[in-house]
N, C-alpha and C positions, 0 to 999 in steps of 0.2 A: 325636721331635725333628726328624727330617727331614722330615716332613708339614709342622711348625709353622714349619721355617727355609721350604721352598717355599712356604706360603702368605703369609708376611712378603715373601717377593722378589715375589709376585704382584703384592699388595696396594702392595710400595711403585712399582711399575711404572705399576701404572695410576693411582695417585697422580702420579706424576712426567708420566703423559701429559693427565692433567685440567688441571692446573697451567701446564701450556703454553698453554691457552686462555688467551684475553685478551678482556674485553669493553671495547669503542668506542663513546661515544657521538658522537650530530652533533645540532647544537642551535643554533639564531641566535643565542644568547647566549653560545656553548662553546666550549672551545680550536678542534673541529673542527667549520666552519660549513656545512662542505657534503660531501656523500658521497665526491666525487672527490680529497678530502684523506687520507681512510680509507680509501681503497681499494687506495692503493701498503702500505700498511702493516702488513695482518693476513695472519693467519699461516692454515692449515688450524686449521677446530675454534673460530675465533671467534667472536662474537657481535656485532653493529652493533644498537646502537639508534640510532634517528630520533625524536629530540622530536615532537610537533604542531609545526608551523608552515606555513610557504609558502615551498618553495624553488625559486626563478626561475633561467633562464638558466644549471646546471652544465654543464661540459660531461660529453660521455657518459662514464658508471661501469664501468667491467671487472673483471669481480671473479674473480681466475683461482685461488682456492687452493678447497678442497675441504673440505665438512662445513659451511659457514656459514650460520649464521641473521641475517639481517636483519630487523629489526621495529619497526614505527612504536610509537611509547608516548605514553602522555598523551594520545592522539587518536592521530589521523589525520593526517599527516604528508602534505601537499601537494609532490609532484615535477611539474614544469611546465617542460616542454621551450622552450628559444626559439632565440636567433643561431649559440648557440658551436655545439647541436647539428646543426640547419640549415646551416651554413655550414662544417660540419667535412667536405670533400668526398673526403676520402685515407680515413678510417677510420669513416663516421656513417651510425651502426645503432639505436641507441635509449637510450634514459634507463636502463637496466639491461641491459649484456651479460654475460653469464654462463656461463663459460667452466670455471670447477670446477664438480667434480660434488658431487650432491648437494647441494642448495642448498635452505635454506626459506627463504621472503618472507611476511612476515605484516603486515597490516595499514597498508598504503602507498596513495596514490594515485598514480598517474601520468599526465599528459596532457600531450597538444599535439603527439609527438614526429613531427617532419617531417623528412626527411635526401634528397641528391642523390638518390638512386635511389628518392624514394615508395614508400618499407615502414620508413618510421621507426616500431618500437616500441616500446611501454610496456617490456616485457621481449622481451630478445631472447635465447634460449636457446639456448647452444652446447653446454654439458657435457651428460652421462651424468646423467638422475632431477633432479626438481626437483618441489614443495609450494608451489603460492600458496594462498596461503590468507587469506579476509576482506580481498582488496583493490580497486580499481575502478581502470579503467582506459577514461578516458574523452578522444576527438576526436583520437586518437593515428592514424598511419597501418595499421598494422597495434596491435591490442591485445597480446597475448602473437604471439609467433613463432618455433615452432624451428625454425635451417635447420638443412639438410642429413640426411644418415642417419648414425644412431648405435643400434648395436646393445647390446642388454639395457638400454634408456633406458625409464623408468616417469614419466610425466608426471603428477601430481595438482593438480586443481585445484576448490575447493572455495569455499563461500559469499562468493564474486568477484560483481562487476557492472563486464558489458561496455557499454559505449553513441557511439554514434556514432562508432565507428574506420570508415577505407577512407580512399583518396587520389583526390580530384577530378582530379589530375593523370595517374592513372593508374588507370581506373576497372574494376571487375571483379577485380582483383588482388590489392587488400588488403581483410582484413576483422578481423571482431570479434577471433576467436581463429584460428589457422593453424597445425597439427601436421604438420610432417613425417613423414619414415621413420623412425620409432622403434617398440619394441616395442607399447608400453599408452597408450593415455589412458587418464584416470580423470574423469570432467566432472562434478559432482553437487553440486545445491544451489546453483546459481549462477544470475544473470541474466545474458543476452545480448539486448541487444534494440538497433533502431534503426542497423544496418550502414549507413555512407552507401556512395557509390559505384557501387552494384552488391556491393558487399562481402556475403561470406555470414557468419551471425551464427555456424556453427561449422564450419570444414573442418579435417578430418583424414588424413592419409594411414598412421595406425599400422597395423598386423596387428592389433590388439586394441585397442576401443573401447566404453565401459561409460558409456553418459550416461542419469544417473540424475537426476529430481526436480527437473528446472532446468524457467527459465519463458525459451523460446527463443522470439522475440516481433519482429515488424514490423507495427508499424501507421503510424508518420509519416515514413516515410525511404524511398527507391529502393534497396532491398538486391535480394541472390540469393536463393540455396537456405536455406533455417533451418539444415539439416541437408547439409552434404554430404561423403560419406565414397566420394571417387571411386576408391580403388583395391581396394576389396572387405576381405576379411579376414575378421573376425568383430565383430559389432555387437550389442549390447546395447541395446537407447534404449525405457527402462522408467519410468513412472510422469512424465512432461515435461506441459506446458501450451506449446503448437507454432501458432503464431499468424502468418500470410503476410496480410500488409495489400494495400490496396488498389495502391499504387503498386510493388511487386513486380515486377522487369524479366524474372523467372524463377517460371513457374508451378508446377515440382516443389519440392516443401516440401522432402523427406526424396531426397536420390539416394543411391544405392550404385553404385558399378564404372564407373561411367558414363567414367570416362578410362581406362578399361583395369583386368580385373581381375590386377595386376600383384602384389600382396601372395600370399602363399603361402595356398593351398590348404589345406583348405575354406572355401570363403567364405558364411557361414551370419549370416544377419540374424534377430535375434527383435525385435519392436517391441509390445511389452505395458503394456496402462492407462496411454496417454497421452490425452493431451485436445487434438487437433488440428483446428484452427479456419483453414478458407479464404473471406477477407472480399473473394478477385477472382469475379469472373463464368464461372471457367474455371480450368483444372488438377488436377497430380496428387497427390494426399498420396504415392506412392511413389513413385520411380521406380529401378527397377533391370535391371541385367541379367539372362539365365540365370544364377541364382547355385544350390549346394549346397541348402540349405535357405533359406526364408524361413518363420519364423513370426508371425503376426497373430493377438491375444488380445485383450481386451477392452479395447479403442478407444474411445473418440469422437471419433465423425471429422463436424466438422458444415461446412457449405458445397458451393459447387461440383464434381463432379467428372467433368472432359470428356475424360480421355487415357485 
C-alpha cells in the first residue's frame, strides 16, 4: 500500500509539472503577431510555435526562462531584422537573445540582423546548452554568436545553412558562426559557406569541438579561415567537404592555437576523410601550433600548397 500511495504522489507530481507547460503560438493572423509579444510571457518548460510567414522590423526577442522550444510550423518562418533592431543603441544584440538555458530552436530563418556595435546576430547566446537545429541564418552580422565564457555549456548545432553573415563596417570580426568559451560544440550536417567581410565560415573557442559532415565552402565572397579554432583544445573535424575560394584574404583553411593555446591542456587535433579543396595559387590546408597530438588520416587535400 505504501509503494502504491508513493508512486501515485510521483506520478501526480510530475503530472502537475507537465501541466504547467504552456504552448504559444505567433501567427500574422493570431492573437500574438510577433515573437516580442510572447516573450515577456512564457513561463520555464514552454513551447512557441512560429506559423510560416515573413516577419519584418520586431524589435529584439530575449527569451530568459529555461527548457524552451521555439519552432517555425507550416514552413519556414521568415525573421528579418530592420529599424527597431538597428536603431536600438542601449540593448541591440540580435533577432534571438537567449538568456535561459537550455534552449531548442528548430526550424526558423533569420536575417538582416545589424546593431551599433557590427555583431548584430541571427542568435545571440547567452545561457548554459542550446540545439539549433534545421534553421538558416543568412546576411546577418554575426550568424549564431555566443559571448562570453560559460562553463558546462554544450552547444548543438545541426542541418543549419549559414550564408553571407560578417559586417562591412567592421571587417574580419564577424563571421558565419562564433563560439566562445564554453565547454563543447557539436557542428555536423550543416552548410556554412560565403562569409563576407573577411568573416571566417566557423570560429570556435570551446575546449572541445566535434565538426562532423558539414560542407564549409568559400567560393564568391572575401572570407577568412573555413575553419578556425584559435585557442587549441581538442578537435574533431571528420568527414567535411573544406573549400577556400579564389578571393580568400587568409591562405590557412583549417588553424588551431594560432591566438594562444589558452584552452586547457592536451590540445590534440585529428582531422580524418575530409575533402579539402584550395582553388588560390598559394597556402595552407593546416596551420597550427606545437600542439600534444596532431592526427592526419585519409584526406583529400586537392590544390595549392606553399607554407
Amino acid at each position: 500500500m505504501k509503494k502504491i500511495f508513493f508512486i501515485s504522489i510521483i506520478a501526480f507530481l510530475l503530472f502537475s509539472f507537465v501541466t504547467k507547460s504552456k504552448v504559444w503560438t505567433v501567427s500574422n493572423n493570431g492573437e500574438y503577431k510577433i515573437c516580442s509579444e510572447v516573450a515577456p510571457l512564457v513561463e520555464d518548460n514552454d513551447t512557441i510555435l512560429i506559423e510560416k510567414g515573413n516577419y519584418y522590423d520586431d524589435i529584439q526577442v530575449t527569451w530568459t526562462k529555461n527548457n524552451l522550444y521555439i519552432c517555425g510550423i507550416n514552413g519556414k518562418p521568415i525573421l528579418t531584422a530592420g529599424d527597431n533592431l538597428a536603431k536600438n543603441y542601449n540593448n541591440g544584440k540580435g533577432i534571438f537573445v537567449i538568456r535561459g538555458n537550455n534552449t531548442r530552436v528548430e526550424n526558423i530563418e533569420f536575417r538582416d540582423a545589424v546593431v551599433s556595435d557590427n555583431n548584430g546576430a541571427g542568435i545571440r547566446q547567452e545561457g548554459a546548452n542550446l540545439i539549433v537545429r534545421n534553421c538558416n541564418f543568412v546576411g546577418n552580422e554575426m550568424g549564431i554568436l555566443q559571448g562570453g565564457k560559460i562553463d558546462n555549456c554544450t552547444i548543438l548545432i545541426e542541418f543549419c545553412e549559414f550564408y553571407g553573415n560578417g559586417s562591412n563596417s567592421n571587417p574580419g570580426y564577424q563571421h558565419n558562426i562564433y563560439i566562445n568559451f564554453i565547454d563543447t560544440l557539436i557542428f555536423r550536417f550543416n552548410k556554412t559557406y560565403d562569409a563576407v567581410a573577411e568573416g571566417n565560415e566557423l570560429k570556435s573557442r570551446a575546449k572541445f569541438n566535434f565538426i562532423e559532415y558539414n560542407l564549409i565552402s568559400n567560393l564568391n565572397s572575401c572570407d577568412s579561415r573555413n575553419i578556425d579554432l584559435p585557442n587549441g583544445g581538442c578537435a574533431v573535424i571528420l568527414g567535411n567537404i573544406i573549400e577556400q575560394g579564389q578571393n580568400s584574404v587568409n591562405s590557412n583553411i583549417i588553424g588551431f592555437g594560432l591566438e594562444g593555446l589558452s584552452n586547457p591542456a592536451p590540445h590534440n587535433l585529428y582531422i580524418c576523410s575530409n575533402t579539402i579543396v584550395n582553388y588560390k595559387d598559394r597556402g595552407n590546408f593546416i596551420d597550427t601550433k606545437s600542439i600534444d597530438t596532431i592526427f592526419i588520416k585519409n584526406n583529400i587535400c586537392v590544390g595549392a600548397k606553399t607554407g
